[in-house]
N, CA, C and O atoms as a GROMACS GRO file, in nm:
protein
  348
    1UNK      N    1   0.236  -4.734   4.814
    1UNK     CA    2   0.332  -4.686   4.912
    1UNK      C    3   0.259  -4.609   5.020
    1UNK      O    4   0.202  -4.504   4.989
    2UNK      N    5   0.256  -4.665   5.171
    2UNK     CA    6   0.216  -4.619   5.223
    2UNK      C    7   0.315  -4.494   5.314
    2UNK      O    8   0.426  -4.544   5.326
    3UNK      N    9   0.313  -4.383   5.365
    3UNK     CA   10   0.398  -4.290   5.469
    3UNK      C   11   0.380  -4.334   5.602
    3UNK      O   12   0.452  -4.288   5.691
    4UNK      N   13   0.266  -4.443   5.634
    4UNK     CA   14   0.275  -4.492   5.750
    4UNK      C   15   0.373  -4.617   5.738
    4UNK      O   16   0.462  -4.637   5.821
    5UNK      N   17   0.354  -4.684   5.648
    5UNK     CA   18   0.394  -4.808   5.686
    5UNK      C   19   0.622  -4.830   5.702
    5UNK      O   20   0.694  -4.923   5.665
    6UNK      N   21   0.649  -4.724   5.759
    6UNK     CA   22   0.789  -4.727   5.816
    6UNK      C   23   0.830  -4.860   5.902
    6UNK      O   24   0.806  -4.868   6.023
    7UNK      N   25   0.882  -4.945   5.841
    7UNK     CA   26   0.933  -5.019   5.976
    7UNK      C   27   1.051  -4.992   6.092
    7UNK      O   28   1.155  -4.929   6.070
    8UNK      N   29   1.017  -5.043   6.199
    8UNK     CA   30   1.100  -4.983   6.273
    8UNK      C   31   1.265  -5.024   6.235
    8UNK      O   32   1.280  -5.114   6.152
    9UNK      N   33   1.379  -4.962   6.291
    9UNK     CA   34   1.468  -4.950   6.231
    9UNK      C   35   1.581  -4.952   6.358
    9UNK      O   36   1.541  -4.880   6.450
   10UNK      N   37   1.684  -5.003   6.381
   10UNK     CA   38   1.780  -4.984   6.500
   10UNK      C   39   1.919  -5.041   6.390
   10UNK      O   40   1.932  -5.090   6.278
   11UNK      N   41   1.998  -5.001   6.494
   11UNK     CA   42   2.146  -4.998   6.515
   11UNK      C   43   2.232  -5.140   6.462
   11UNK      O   44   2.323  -5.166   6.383
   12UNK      N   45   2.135  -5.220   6.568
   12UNK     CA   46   2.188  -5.343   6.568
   12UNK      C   47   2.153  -5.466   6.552
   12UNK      O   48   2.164  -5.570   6.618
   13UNK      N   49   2.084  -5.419   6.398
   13UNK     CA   50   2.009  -5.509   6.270
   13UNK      C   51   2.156  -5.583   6.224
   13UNK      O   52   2.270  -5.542   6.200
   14UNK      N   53   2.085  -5.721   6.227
   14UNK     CA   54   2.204  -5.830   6.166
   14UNK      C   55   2.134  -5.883   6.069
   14UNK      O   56   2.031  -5.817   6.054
   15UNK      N   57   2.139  -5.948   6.015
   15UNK     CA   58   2.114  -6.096   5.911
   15UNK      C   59   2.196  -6.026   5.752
   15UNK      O   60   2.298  -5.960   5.731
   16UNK      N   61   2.082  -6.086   5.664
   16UNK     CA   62   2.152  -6.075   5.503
   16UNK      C   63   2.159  -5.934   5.477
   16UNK      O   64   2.076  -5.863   5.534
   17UNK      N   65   2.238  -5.886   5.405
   17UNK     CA   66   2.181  -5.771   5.340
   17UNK      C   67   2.219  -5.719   5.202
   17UNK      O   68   2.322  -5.771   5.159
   18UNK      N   69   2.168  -5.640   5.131
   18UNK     CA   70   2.218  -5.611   5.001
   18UNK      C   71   2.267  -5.478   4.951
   18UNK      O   72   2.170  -5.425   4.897
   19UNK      N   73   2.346  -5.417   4.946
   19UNK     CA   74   2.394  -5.219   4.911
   19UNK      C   75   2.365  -5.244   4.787
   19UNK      O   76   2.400  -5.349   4.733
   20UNK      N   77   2.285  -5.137   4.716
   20UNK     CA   78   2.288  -5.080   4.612
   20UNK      C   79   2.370  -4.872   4.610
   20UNK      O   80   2.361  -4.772   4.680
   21UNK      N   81   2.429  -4.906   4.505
   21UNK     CA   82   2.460  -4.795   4.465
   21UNK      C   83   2.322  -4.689   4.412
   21UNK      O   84   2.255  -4.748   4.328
   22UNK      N   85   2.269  -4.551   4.445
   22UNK     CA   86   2.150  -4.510   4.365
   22UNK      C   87   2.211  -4.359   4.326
   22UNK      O   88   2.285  -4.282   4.388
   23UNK      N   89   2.143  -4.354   4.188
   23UNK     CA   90   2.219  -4.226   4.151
   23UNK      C   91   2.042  -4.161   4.105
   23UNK      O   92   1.937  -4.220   4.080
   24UNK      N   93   2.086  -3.997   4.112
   24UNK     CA   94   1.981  -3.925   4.121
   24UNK      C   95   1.930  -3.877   4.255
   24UNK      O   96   1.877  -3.769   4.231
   25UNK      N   97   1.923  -3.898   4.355
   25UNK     CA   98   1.883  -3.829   4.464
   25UNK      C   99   1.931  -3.726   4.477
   25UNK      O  100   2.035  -3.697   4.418
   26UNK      N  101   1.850  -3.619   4.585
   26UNK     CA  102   1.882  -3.464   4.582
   26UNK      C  103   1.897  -3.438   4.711
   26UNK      O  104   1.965  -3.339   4.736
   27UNK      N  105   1.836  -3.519   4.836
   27UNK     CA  106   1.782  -3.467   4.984
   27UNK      C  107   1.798  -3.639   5.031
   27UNK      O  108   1.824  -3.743   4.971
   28UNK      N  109   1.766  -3.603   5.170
   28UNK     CA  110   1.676  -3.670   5.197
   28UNK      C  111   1.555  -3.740   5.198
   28UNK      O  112   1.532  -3.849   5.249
   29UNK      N  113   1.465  -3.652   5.124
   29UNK     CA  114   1.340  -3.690   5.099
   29UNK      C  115   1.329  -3.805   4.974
   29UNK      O  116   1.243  -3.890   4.953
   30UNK      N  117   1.434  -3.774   4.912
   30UNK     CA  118   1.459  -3.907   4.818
   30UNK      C  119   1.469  -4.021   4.879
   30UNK      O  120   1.397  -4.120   4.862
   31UNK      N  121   1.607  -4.004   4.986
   31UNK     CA  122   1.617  -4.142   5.079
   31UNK      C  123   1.480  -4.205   5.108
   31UNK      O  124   1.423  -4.310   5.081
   32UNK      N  125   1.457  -4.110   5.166
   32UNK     CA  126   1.282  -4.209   5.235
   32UNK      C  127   1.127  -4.228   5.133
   32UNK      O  128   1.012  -4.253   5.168
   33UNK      N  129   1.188  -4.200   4.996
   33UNK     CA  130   1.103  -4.269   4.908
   33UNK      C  131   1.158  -4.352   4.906
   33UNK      O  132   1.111  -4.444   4.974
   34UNK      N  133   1.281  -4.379   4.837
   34UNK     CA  134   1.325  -4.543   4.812
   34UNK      C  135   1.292  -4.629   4.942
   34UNK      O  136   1.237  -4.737   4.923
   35UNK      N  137   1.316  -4.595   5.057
   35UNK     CA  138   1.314  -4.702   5.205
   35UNK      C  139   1.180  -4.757   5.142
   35UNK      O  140   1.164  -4.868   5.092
   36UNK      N  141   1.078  -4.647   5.157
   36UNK     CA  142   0.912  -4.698   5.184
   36UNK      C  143   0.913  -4.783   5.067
   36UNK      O  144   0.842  -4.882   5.089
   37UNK      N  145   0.973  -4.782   4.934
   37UNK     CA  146   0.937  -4.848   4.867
   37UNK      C  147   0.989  -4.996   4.853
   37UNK      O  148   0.917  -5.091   4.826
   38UNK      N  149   1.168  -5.003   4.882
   38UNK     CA  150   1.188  -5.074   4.920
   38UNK      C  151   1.128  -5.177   5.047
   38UNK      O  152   1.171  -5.292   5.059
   39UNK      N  153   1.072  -5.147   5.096
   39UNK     CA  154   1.002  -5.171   5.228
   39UNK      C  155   0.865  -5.234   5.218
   39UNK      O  156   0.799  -5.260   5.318
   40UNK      N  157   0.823  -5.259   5.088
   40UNK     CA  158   0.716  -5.303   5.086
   40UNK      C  159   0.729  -5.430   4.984
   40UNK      O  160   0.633  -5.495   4.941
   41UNK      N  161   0.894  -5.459   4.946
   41UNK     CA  162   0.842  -5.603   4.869
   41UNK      C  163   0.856  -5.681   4.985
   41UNK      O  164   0.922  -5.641   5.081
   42UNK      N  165   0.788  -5.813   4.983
   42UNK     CA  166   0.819  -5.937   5.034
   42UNK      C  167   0.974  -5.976   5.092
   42UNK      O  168   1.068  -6.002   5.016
   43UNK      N  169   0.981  -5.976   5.227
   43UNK     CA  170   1.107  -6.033   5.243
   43UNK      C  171   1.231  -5.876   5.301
   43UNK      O  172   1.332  -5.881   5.371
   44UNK      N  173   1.189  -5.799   5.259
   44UNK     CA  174   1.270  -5.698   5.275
   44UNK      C  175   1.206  -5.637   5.446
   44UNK      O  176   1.094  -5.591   5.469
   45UNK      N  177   1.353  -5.662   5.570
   45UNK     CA  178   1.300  -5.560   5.642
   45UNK      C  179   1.260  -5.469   5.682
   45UNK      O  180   1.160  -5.415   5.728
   46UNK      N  181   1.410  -5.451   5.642
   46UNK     CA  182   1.452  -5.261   5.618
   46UNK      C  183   1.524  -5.208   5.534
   46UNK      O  184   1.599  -5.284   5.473
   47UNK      N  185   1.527  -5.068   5.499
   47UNK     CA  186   1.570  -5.029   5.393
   47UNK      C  187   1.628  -4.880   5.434
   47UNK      O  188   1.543  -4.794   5.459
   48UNK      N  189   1.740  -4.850   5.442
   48UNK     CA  190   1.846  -4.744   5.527
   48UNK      C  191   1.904  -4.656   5.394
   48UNK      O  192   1.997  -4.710   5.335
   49UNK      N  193   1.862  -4.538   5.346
   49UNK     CA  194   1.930  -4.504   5.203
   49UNK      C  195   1.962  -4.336   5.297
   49UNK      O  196   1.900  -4.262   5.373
   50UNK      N  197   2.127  -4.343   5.218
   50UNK     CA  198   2.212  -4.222   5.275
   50UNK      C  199   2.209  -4.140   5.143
   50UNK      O  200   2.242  -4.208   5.046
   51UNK      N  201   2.183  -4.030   5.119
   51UNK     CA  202   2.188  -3.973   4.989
   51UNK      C  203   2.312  -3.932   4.974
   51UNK      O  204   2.363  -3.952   4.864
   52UNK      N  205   2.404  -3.855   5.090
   52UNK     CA  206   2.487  -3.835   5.102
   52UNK      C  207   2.620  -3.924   4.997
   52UNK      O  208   2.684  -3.898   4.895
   53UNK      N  209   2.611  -4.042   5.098
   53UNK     CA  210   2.705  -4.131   5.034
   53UNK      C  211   2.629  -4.260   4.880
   53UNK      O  212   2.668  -4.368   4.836
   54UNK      N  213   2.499  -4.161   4.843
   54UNK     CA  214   2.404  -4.279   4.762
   54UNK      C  215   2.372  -4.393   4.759
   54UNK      O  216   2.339  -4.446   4.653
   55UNK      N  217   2.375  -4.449   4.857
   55UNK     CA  218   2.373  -4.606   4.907
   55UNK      C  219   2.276  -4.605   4.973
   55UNK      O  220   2.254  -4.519   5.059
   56UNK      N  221   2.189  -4.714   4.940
   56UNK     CA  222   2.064  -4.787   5.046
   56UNK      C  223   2.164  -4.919   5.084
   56UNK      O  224   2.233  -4.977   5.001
   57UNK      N  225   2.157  -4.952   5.216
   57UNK     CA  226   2.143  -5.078   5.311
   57UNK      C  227   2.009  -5.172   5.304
   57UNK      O  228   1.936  -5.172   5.403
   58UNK      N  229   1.978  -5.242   5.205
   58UNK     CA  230   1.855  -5.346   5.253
   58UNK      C  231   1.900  -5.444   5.349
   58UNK      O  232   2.012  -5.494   5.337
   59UNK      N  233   1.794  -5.488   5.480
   59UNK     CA  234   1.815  -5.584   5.526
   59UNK      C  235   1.702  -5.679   5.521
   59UNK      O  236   1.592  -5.639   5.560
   60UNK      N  237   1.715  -5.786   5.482
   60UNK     CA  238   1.638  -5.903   5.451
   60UNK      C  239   1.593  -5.974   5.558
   60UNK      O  240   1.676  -5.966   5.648
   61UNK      N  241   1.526  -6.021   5.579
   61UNK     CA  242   1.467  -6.148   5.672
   61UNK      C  243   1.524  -6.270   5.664
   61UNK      O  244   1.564  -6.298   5.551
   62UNK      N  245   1.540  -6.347   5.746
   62UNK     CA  246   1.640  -6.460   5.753
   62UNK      C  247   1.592  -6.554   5.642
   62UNK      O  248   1.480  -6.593   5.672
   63UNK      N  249   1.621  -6.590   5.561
   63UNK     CA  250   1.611  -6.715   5.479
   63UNK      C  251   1.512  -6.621   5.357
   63UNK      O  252   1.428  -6.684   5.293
   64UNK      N  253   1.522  -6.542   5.344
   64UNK     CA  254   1.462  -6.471   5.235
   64UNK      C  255   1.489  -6.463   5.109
   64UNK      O  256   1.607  -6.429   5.098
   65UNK      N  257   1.430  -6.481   4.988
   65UNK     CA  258   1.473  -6.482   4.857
   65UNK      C  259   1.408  -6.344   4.802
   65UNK      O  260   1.287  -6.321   4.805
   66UNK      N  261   1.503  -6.261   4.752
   66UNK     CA  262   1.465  -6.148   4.684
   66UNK      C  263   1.573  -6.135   4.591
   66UNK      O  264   1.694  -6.143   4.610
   67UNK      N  265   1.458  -6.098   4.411
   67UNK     CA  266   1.546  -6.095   4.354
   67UNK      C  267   1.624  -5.962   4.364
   67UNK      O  268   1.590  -5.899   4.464
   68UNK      N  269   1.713  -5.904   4.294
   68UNK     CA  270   1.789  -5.802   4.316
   68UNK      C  271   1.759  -5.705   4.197
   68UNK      O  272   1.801  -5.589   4.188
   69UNK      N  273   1.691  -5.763   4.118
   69UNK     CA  274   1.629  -5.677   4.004
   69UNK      C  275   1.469  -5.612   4.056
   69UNK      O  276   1.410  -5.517   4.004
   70UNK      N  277   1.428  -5.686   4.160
   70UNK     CA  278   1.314  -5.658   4.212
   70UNK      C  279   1.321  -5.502   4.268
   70UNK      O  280   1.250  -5.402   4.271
   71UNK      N  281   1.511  -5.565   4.332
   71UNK     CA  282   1.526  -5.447   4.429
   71UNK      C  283   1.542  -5.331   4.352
   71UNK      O  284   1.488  -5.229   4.393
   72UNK      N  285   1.602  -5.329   4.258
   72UNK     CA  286   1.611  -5.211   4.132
   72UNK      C  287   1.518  -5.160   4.123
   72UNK      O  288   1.497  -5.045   4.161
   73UNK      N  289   1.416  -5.252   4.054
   73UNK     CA  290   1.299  -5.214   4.010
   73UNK      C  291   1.225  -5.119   4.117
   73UNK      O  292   1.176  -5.015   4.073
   74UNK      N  293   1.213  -5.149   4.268
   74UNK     CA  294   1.194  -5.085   4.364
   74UNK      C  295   1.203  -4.979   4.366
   74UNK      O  296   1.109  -4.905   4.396
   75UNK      N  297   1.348  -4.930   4.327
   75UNK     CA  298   1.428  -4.818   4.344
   75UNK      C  299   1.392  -4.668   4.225
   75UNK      O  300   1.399  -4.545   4.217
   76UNK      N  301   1.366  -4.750   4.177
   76UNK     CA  302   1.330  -4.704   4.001
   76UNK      C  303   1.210  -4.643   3.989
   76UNK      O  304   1.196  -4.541   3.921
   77UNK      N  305   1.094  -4.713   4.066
   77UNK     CA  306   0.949  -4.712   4.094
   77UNK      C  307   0.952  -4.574   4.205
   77UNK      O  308   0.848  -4.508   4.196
   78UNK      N  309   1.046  -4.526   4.298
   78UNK     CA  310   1.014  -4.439   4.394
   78UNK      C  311   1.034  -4.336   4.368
   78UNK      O  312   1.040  -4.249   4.454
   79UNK      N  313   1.055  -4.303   4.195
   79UNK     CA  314   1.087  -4.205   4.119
   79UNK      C  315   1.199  -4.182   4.020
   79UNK      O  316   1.213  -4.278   3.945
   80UNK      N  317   1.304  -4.055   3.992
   80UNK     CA  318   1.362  -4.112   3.832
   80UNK      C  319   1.496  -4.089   3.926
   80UNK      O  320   1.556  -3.986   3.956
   81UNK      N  321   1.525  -4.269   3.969
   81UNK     CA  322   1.615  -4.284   4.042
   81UNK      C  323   1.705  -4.418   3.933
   81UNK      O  324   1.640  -4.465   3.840
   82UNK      N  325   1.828  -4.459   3.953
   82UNK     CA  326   1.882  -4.581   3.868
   82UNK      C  327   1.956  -4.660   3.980
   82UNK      O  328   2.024  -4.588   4.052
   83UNK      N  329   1.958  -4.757   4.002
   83UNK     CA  330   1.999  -4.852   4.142
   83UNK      C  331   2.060  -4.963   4.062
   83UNK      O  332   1.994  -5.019   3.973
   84UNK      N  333   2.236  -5.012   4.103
   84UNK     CA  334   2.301  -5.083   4.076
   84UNK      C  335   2.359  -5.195   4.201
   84UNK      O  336   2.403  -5.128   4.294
   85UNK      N  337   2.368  -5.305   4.222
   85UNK     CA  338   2.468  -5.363   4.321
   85UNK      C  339   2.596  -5.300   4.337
   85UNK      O  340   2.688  -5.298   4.255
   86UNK      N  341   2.593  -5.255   4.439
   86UNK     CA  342   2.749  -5.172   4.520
   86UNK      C  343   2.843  -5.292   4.466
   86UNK      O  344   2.834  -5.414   4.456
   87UNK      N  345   2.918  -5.215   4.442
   87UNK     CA  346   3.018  -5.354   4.398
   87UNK      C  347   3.197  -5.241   4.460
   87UNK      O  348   3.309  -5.292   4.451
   0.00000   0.00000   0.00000
């Protein structure tokens, strides 16, 4: 996980995307572990996490296959976080 490697991020990001529900965060600073980490599998653009409302926004790259356990796993990896599909 790099602290540089942020991708840039705007407003008026379209294509696929996936909400996970994440429980455990405290701040912000949680949010932007999960992004960076999310942010570094394959396929994943961006990664938008509100602690507030516990939800990350992934947005995918057009025609992208990611599994969604990957994305967990992601989530899981950026510390003692638990990440479900928003349902």
């Amino acid at each position: 996980m790099s602290l540089f490697s942020r991708k840039t991020k705007t407003d008026t990001e379209t294509g696929p995307q996936v909400v996970l529900d994440v429980q455990g965060m405290h701040c912000t600073s949680c949010g932007l572990l999960i992004d960076d980490e999310l942010e570094e599998l394959p396929g994943v653009r961006s990664a938008s996490t509100d602690f507030r409302s516990k939800r990350t926004t992934v947005r995918l790259e057009e025609g992208a296959v990611v599994d969604t356990d990957a994305l967990v796993a992601a989530v899981a990896a950026a510390g003692d976080y638990k990440a479900s599909l928003a349902g």
